[in-house]
KOLFI-836207 format. One record per residue: x, y, z negated of N, C-alpha, C, O in turn; residue number from 1. Coordinates in nm, 4 decimals. Layout:
neast:X nnorth:Y nup:Z caeast:X canorth:Y caup:Z ceast:X cnorth:Y cup:Z oeast:X onorth:Y oup:Z n:NUM $
...
END
This chain:
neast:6.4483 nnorth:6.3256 nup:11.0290 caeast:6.5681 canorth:6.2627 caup:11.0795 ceast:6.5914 cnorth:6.3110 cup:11.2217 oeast:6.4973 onorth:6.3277 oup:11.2992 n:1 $
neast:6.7042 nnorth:6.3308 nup:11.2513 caeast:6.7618 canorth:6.4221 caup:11.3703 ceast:6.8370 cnorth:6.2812 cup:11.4475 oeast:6.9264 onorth:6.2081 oup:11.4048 n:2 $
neast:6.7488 nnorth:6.2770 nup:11.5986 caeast:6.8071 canorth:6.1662 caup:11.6687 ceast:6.8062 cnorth:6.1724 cup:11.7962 oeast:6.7052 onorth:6.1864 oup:11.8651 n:3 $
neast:6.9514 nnorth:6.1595 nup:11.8467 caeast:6.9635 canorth:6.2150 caup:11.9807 ceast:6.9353 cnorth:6.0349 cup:12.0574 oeast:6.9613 onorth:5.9216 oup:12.0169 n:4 $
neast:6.8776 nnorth:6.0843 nup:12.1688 caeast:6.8112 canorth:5.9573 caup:12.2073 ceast:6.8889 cnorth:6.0110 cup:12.3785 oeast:6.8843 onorth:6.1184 oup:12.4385 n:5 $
neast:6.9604 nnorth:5.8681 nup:12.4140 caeast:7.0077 canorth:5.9200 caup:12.5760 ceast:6.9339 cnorth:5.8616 cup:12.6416 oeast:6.8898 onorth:5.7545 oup:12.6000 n:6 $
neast:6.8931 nnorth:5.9154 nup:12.7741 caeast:6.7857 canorth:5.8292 caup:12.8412 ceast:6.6368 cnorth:5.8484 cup:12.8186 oeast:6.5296 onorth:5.7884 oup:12.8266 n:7 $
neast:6.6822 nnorth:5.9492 nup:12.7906 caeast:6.4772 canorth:5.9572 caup:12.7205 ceast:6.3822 cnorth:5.9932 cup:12.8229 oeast:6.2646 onorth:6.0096 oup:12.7905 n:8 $
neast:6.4272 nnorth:6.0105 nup:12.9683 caeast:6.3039 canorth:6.0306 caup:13.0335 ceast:6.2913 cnorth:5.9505 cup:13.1397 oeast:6.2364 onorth:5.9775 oup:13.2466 n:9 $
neast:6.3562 nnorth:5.8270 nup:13.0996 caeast:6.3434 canorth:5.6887 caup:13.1629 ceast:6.2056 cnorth:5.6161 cup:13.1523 oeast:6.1108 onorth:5.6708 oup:13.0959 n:10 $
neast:6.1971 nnorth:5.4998 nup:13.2040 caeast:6.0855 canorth:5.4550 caup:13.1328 ceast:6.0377 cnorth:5.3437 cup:13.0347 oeast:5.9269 onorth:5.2967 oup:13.0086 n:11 $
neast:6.2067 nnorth:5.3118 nup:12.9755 caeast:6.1850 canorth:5.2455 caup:12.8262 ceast:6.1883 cnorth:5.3777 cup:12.7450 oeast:6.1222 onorth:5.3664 oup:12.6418 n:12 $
neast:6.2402 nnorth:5.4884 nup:12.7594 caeast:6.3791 canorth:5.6283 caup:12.6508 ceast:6.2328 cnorth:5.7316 cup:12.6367 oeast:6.2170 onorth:5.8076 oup:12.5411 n:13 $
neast:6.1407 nnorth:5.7183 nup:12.7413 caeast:6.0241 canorth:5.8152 caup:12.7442 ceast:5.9046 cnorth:5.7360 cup:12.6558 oeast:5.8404 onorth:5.7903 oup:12.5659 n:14 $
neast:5.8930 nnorth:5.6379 nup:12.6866 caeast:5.7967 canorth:5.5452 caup:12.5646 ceast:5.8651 cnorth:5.5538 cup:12.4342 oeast:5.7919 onorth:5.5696 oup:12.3365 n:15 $
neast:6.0022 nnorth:5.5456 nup:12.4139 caeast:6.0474 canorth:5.5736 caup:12.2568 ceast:6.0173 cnorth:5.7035 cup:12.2414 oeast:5.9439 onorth:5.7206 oup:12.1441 n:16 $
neast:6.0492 nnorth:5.8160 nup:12.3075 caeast:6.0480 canorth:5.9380 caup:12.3120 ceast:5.8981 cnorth:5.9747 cup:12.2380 oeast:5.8923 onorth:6.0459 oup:12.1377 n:17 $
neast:5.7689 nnorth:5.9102 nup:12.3083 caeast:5.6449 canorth:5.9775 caup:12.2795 ceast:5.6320 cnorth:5.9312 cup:12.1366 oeast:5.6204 onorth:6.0150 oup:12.0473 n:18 $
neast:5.6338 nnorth:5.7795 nup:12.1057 caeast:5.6251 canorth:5.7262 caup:11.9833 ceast:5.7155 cnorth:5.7839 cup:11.8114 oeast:5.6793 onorth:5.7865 oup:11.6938 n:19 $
neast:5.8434 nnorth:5.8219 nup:11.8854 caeast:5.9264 canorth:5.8630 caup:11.7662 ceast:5.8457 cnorth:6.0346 cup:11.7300 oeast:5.8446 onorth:6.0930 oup:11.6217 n:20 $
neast:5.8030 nnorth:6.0669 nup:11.8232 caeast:5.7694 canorth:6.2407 caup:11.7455 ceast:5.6324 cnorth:6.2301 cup:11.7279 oeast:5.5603 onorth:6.3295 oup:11.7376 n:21 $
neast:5.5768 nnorth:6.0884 nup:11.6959 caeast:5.4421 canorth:6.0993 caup:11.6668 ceast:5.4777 cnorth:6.0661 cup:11.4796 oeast:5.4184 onorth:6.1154 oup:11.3837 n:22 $
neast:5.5804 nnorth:5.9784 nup:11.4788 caeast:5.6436 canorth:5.9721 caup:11.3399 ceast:5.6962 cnorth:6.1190 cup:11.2580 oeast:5.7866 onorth:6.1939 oup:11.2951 n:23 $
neast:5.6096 nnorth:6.1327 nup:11.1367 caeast:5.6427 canorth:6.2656 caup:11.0725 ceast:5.8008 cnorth:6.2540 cup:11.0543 oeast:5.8750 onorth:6.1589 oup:11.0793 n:24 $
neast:5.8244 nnorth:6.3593 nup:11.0115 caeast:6.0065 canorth:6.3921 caup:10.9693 ceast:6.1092 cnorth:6.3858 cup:11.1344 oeast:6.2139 onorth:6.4501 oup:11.1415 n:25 $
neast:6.0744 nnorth:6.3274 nup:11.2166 caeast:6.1820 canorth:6.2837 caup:11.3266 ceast:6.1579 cnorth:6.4024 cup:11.4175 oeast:6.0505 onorth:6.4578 oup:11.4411 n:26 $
neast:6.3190 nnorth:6.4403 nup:11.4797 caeast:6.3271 canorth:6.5439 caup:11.5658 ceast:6.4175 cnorth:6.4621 cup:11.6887 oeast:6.5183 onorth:6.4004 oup:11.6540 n:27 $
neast:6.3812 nnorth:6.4644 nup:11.8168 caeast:6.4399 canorth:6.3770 caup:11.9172 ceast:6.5035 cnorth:6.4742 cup:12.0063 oeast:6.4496 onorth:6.5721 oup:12.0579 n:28 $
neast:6.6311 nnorth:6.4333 nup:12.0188 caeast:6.7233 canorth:6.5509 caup:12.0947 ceast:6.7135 cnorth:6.4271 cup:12.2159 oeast:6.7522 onorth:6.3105 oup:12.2079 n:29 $
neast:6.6576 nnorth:6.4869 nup:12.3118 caeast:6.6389 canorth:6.3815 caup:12.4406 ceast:6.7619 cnorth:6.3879 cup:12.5349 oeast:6.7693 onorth:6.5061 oup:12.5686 n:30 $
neast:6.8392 nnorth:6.3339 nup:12.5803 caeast:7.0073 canorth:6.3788 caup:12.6471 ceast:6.9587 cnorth:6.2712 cup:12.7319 oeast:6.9316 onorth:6.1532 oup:12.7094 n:31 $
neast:6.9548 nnorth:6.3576 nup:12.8544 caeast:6.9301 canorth:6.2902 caup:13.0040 ceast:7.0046 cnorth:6.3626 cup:13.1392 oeast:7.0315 onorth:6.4805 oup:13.1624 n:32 $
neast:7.0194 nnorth:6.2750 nup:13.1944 caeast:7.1130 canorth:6.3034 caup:13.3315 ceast:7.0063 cnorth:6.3431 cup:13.4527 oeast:7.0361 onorth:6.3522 oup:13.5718 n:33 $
neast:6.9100 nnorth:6.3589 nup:13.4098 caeast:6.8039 canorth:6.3448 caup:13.5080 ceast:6.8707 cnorth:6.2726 cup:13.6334 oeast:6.9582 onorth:6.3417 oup:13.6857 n:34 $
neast:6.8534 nnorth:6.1749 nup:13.6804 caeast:6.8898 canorth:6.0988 caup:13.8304 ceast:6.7461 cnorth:6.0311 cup:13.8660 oeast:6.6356 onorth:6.0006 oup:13.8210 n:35 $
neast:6.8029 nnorth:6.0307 nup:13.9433 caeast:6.6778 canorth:5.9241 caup:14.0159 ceast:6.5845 cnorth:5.8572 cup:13.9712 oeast:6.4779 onorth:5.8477 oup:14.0320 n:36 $
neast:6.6071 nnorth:5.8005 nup:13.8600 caeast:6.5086 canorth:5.7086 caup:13.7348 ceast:6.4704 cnorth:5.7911 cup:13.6165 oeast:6.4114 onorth:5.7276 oup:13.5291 n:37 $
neast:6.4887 nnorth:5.9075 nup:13.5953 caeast:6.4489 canorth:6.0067 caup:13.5297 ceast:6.3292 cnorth:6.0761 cup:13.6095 oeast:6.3263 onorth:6.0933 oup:13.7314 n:38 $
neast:6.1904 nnorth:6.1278 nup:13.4791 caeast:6.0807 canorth:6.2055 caup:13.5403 ceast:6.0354 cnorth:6.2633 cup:13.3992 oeast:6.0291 onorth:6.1992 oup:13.2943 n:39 $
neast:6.0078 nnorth:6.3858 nup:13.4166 caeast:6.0073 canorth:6.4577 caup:13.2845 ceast:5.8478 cnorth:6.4515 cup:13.2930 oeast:5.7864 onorth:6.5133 oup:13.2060 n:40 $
neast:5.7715 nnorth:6.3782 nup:13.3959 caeast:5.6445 canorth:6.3605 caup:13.3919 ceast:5.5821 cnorth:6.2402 cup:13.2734 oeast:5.4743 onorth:6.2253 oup:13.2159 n:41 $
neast:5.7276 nnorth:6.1599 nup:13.2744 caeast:5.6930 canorth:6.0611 caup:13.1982 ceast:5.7113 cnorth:6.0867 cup:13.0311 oeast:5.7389 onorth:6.0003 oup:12.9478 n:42 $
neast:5.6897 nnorth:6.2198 nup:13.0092 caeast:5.6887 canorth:6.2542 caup:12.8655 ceast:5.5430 cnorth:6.3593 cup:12.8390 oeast:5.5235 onorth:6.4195 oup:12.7335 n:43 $
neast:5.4763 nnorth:6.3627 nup:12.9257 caeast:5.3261 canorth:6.3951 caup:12.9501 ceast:5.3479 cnorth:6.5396 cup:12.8317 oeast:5.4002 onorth:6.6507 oup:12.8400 n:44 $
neast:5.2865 nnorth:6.4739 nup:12.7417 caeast:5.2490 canorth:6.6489 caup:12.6074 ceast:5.3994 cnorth:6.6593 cup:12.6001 oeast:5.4619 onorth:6.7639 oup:12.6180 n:45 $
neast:5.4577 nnorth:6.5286 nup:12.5692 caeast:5.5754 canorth:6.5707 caup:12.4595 ceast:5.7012 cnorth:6.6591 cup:12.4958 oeast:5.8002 onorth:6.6668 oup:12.4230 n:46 $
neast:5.6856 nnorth:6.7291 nup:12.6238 caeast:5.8029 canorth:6.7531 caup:12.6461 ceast:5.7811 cnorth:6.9339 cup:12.6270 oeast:5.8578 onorth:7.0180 oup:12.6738 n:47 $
neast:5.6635 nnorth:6.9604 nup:12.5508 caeast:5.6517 canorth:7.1172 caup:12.5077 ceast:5.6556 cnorth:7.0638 cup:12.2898 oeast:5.6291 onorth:7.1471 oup:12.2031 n:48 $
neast:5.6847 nnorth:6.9503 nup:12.2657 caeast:5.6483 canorth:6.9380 caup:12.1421 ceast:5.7321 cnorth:6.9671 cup:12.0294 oeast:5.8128 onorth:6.8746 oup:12.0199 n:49 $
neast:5.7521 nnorth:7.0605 nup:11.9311 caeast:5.7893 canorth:7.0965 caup:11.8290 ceast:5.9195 cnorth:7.0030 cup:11.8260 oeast:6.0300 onorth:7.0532 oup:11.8467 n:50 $
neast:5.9057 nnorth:6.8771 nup:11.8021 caeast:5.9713 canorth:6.8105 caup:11.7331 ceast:6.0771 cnorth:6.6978 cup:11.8678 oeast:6.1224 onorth:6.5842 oup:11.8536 n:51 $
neast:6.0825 nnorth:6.7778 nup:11.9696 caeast:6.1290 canorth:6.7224 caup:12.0945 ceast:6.2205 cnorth:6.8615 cup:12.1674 oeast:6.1865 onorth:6.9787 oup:12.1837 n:52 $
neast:6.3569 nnorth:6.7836 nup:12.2026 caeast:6.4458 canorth:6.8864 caup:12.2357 ceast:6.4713 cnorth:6.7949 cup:12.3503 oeast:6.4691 onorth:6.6746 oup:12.3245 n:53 $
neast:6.5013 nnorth:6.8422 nup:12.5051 caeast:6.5279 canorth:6.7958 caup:12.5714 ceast:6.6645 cnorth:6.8499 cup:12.6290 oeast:6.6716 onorth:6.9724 oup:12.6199 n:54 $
neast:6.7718 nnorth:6.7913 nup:12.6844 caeast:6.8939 canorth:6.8678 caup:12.6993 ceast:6.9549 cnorth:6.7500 cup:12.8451 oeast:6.9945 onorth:6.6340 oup:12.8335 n:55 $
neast:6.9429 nnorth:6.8282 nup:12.9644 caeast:6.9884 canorth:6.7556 caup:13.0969 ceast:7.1246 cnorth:6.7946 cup:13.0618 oeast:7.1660 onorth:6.9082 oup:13.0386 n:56 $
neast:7.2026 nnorth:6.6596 nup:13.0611 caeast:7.3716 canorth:6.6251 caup:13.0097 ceast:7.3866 cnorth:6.5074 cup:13.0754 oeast:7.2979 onorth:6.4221 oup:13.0718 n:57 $
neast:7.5055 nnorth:6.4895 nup:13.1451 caeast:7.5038 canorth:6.3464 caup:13.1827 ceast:7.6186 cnorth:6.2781 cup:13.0338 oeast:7.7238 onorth:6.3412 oup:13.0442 n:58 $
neast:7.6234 nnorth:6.2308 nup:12.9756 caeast:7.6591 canorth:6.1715 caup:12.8888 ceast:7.7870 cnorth:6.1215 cup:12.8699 oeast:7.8550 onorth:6.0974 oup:12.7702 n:59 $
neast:7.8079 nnorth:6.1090 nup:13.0207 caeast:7.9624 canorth:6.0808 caup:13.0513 ceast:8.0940 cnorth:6.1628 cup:13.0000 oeast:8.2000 onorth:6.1226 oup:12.9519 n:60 $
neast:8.0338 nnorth:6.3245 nup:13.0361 caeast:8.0854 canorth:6.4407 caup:12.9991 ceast:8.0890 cnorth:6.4382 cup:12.8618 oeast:7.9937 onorth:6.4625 oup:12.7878 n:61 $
neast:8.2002 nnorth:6.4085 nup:12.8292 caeast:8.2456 canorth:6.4190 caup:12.6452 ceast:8.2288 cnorth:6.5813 cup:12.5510 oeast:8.1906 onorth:6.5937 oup:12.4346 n:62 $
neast:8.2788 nnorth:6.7088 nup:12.6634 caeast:8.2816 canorth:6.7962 caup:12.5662 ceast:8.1194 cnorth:6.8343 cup:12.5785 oeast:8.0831 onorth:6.8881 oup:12.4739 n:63 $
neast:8.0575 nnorth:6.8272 nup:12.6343 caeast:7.9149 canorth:6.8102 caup:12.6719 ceast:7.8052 cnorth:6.7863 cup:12.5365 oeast:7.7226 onorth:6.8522 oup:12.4735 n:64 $
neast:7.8728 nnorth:6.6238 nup:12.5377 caeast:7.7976 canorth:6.5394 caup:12.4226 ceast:7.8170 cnorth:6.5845 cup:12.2827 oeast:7.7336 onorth:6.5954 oup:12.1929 n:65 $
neast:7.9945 nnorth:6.6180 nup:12.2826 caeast:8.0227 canorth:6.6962 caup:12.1084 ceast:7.9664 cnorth:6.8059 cup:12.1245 oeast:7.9755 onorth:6.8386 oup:12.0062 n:66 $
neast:7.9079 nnorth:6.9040 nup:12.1779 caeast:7.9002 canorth:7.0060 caup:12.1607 ceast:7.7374 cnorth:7.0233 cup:12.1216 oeast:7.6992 onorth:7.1162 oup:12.0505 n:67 $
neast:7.6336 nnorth:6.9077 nup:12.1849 caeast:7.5389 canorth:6.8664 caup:12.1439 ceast:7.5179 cnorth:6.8132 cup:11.9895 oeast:7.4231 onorth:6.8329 oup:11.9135 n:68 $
neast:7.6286 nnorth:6.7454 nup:11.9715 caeast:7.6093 canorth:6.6905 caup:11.8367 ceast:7.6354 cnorth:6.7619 cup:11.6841 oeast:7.5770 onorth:6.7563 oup:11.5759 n:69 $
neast:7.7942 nnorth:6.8544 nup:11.7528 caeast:7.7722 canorth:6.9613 caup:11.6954 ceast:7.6372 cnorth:7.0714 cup:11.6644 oeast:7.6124 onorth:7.1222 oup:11.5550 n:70 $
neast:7.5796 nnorth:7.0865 nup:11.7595 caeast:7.4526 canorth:7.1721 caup:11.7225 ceast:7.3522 cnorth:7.1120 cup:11.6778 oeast:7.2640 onorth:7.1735 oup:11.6178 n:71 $
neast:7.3478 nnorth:6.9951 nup:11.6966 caeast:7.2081 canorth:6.9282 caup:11.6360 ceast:7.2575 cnorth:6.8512 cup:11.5344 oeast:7.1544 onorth:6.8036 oup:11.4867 n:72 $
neast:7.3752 nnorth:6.7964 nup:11.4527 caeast:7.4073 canorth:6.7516 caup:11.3985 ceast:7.3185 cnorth:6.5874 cup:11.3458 oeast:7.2644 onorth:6.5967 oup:11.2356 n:73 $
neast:7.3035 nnorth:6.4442 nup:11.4192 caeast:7.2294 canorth:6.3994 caup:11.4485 ceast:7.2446 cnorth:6.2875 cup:11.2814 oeast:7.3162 onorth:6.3271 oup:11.1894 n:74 $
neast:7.2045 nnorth:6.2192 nup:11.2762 caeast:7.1274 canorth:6.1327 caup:11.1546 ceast:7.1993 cnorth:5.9693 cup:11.2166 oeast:7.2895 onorth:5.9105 oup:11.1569 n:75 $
neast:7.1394 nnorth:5.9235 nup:11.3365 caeast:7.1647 canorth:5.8052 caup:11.4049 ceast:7.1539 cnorth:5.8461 cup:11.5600 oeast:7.0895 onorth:5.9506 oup:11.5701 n:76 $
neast:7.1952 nnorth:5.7982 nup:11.6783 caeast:7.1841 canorth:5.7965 caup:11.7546 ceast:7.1350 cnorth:5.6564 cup:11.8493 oeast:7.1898 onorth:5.5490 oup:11.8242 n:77 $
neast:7.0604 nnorth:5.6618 nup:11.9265 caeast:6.9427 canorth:5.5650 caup:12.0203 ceast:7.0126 cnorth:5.5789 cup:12.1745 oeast:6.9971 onorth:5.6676 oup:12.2585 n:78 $
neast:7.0714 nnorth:5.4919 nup:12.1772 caeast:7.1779 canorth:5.5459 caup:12.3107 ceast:7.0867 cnorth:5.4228 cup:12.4513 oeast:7.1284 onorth:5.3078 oup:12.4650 n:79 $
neast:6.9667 nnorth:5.4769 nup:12.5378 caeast:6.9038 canorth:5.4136 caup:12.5698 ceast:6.9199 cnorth:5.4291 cup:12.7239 oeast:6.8520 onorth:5.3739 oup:12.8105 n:80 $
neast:7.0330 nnorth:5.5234 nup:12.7418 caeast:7.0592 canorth:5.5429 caup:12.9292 ceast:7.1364 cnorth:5.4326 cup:12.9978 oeast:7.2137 onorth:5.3643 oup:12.9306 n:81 $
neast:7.1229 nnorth:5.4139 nup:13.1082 caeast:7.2224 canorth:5.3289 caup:13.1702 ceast:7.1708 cnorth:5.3600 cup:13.3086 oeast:7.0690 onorth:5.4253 oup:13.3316 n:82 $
neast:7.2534 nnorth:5.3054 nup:13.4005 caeast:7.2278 canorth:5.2460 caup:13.5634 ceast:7.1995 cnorth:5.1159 cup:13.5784 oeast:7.2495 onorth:5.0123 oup:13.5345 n:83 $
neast:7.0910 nnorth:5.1465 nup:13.6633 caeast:7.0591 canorth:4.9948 caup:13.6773 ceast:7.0690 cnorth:4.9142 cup:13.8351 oeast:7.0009 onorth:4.8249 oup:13.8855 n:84 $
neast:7.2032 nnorth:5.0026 nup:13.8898 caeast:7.1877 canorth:4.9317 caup:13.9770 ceast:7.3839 cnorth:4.8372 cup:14.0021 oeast:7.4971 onorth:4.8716 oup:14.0363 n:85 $
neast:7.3073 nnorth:4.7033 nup:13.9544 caeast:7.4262 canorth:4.6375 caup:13.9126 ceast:7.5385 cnorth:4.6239 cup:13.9937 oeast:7.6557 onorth:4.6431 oup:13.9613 n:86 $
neast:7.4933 nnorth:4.5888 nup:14.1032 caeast:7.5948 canorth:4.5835 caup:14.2255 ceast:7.7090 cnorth:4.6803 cup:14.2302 oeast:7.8260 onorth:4.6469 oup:14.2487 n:87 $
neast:7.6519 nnorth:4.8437 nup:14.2059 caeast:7.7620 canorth:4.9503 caup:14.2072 ceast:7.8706 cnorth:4.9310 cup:14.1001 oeast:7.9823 onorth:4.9827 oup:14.0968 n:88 $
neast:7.8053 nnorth:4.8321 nup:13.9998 caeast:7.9034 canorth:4.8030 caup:13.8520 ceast:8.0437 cnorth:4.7489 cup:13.9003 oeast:8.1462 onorth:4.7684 oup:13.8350 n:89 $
neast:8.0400 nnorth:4.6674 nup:14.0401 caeast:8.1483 canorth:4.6124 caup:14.0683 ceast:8.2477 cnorth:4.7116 cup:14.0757 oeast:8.3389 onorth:4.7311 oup:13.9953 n:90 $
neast:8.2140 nnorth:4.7909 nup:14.2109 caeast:8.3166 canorth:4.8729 caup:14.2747 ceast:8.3501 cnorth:4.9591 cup:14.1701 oeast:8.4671 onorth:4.9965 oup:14.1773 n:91 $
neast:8.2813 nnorth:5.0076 nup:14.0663 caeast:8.3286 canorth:5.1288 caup:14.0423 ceast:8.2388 cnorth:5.1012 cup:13.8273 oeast:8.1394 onorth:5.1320 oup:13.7615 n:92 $
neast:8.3761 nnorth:5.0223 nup:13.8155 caeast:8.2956 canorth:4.9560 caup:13.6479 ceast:8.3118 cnorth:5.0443 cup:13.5542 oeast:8.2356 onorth:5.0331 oup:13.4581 n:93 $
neast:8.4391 nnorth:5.1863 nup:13.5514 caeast:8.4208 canorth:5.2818 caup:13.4311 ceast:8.3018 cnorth:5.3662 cup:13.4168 oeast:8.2912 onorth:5.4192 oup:13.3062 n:94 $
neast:8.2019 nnorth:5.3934 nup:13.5095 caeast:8.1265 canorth:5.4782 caup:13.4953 ceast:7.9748 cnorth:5.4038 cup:13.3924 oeast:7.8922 onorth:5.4477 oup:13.3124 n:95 $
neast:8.0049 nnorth:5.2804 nup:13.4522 caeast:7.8965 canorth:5.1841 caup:13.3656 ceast:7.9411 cnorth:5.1533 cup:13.1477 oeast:7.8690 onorth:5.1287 oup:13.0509 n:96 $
neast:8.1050 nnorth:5.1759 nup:13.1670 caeast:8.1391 canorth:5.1495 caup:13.0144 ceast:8.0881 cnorth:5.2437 cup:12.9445 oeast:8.1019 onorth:5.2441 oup:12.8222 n:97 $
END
């Protein structure tokens, strides 16, 4: 099963990350913005692993994301990115939708 996971080198998206490609059949297209709360340390083995695709995209960017999905053609998607810093949600709330 082909599953693009956003956020995966967070540190809930990197704990799904290690666990899902320990599951036979699953291929994890990892779609991360790398920012500040992103560390590709926090995917230790998995980020050389067969069954782990990592792709720095910020998610926001639409032709970005189809063009990802187009190539990996995904099964379900695990949409696990966000900002967490709430306060900025006020001033500026489309980037959080």
């Amino acid at each position: 099963m082909k599953i693009p996971l956003t956020g995966g080198c967070g540190f809930i998206g990197s704990a799904v990350v290690r666990q899902a490609i320990c599951q036979e059949g699953h291929y994890i297209v990892n779609i991360d913005k790398m920012t500040y709360a992103a560390s590709e340390g926090a995917l230790e083995d998995t980020l050389t692993h067969q069954s782990h695709a990592l792709l720095r995209q910020d998610i926001y960017e639409g032709a970005g994301i189809r063009a990802a999905f187009a190539e990996h053609q995904p099964d379900v998607v695990m949409h696990l990115a966000g900002e967490c810093h709430a306060d900025s949600s006020i001033d500026g709330p489309a980037a959080f939708v």
